[in-house]
PASEBA-1860 file (N, C-alpha, C; in nm, 3 decimals):
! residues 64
1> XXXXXXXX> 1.165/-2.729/0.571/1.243/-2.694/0.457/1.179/-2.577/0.382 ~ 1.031/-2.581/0.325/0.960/-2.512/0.254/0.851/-2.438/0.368 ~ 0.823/-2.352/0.358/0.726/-2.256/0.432/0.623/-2.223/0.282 ~ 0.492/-2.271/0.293/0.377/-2.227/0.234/0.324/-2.108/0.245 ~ 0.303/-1.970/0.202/0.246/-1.887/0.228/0.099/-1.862/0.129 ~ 0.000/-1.811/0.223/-0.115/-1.812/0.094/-0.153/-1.612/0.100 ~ -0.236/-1.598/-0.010/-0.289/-1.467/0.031/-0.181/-1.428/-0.096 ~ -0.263/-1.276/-0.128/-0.224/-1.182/-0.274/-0.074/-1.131/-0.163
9> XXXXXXXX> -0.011/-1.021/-0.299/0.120/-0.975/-0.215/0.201/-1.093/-0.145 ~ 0.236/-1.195/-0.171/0.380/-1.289/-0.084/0.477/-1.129/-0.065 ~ 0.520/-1.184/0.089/0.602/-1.109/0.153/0.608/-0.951/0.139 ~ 0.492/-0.907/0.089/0.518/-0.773/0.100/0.418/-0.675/0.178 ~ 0.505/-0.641/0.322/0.395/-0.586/0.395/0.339/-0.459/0.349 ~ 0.219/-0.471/0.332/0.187/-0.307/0.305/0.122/-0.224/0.452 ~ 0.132/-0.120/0.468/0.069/-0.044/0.550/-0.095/-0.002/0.549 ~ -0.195/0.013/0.593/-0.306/0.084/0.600/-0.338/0.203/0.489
17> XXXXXXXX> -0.255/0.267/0.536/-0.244/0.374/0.431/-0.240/0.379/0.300 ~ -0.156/0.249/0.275/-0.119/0.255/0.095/-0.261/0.106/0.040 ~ -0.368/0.089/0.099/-0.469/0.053/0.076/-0.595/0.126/0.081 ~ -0.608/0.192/0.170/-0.732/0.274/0.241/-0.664/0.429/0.205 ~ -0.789/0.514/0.163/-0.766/0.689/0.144/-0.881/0.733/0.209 ~ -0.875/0.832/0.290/-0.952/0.940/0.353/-1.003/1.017/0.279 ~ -1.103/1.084/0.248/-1.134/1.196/0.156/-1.203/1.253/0.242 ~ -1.212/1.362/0.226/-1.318/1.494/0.335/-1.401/1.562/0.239
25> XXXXXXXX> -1.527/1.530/0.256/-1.690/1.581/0.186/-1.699/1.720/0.197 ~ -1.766/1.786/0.100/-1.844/1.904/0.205/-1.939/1.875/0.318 ~ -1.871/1.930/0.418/-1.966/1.937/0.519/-2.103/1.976/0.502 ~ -2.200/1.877/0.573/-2.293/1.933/0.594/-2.366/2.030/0.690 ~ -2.498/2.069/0.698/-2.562/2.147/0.813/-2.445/2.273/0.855 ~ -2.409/2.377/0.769/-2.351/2.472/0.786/-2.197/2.412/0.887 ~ -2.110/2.333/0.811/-1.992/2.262/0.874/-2.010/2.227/1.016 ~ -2.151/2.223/1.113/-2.145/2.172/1.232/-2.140/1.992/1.238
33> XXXXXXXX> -2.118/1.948/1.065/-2.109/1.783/1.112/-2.018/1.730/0.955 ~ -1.880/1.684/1.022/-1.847/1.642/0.908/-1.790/1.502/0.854 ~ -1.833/1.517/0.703/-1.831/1.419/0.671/-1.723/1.372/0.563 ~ -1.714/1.262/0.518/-1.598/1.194/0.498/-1.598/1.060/0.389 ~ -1.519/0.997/0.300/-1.536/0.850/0.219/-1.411/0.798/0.282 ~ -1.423/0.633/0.297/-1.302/0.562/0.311/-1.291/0.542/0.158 ~ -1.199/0.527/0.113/-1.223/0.485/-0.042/-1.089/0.332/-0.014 ~ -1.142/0.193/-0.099/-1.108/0.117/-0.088/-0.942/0.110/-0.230
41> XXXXXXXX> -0.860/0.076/-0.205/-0.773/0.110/-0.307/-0.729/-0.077/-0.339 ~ -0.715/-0.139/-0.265/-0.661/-0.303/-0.278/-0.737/-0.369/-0.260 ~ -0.839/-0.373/-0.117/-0.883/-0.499/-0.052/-0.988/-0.550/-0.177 ~ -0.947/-0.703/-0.167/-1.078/-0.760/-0.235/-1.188/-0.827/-0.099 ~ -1.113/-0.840/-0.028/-1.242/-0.937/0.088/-1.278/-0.803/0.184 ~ -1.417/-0.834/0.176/-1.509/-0.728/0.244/-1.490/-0.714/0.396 ~ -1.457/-0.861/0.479/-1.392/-0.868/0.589/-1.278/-0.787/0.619 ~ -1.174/-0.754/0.544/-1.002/-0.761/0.543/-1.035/-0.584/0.578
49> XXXXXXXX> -1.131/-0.518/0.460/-1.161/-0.397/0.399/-1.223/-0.320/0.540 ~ -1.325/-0.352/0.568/-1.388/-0.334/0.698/-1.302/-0.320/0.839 ~ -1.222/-0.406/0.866/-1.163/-0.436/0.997/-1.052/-0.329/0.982 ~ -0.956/-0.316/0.836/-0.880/-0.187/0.848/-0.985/-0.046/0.868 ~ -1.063/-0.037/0.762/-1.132/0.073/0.760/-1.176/0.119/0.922 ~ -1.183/0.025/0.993/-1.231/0.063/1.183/-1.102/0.130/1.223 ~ -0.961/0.100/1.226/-0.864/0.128/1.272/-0.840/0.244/1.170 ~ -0.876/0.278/1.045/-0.848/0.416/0.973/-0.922/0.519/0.991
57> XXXXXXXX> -1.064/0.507/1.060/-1.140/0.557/1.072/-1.160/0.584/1.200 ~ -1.049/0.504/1.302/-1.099/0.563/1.450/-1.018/0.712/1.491 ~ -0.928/0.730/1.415/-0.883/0.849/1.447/-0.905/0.956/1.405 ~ -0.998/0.959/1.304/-1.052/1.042/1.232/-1.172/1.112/1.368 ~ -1.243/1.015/1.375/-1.373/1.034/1.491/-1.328/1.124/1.577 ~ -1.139/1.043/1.664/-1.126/1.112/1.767/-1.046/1.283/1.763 ~ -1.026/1.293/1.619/-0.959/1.385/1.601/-1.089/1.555/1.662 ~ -1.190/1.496/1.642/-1.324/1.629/1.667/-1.325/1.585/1.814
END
């Protein structure tokens, strides 16, 4: 009859994106290595934060 849901946001999927932001540093060592912040915008659990941040951050890597 009733479906329990737990967790912040009920029913509203959010995307990667509208949690997690990319920012681009000055490069260091004359731009031969660059660098970058995930900046956290929602997650409260350090788990949740991390496991997106791998999948936001792997395309970044493969983009060089």
């Amino acid at each position: 009859m009733f479906q329990i849901e737990k967790g912040g946001g009920l029913g509203a999927k959010e995307n990667r994106s509208s949690k997690l932001r990319w920012i681009d540093t000055k490069s260091a060592f004359g731009s031969r290595i660059r660098s970058g912040m995930i900046i956290n915008l929602k997650h409260k659990d350090i788990d949740h934060f991390l496991h997106d941040a791998f999948f936001f951050l792997n395309p970044e890597i493969l983009i060089y």
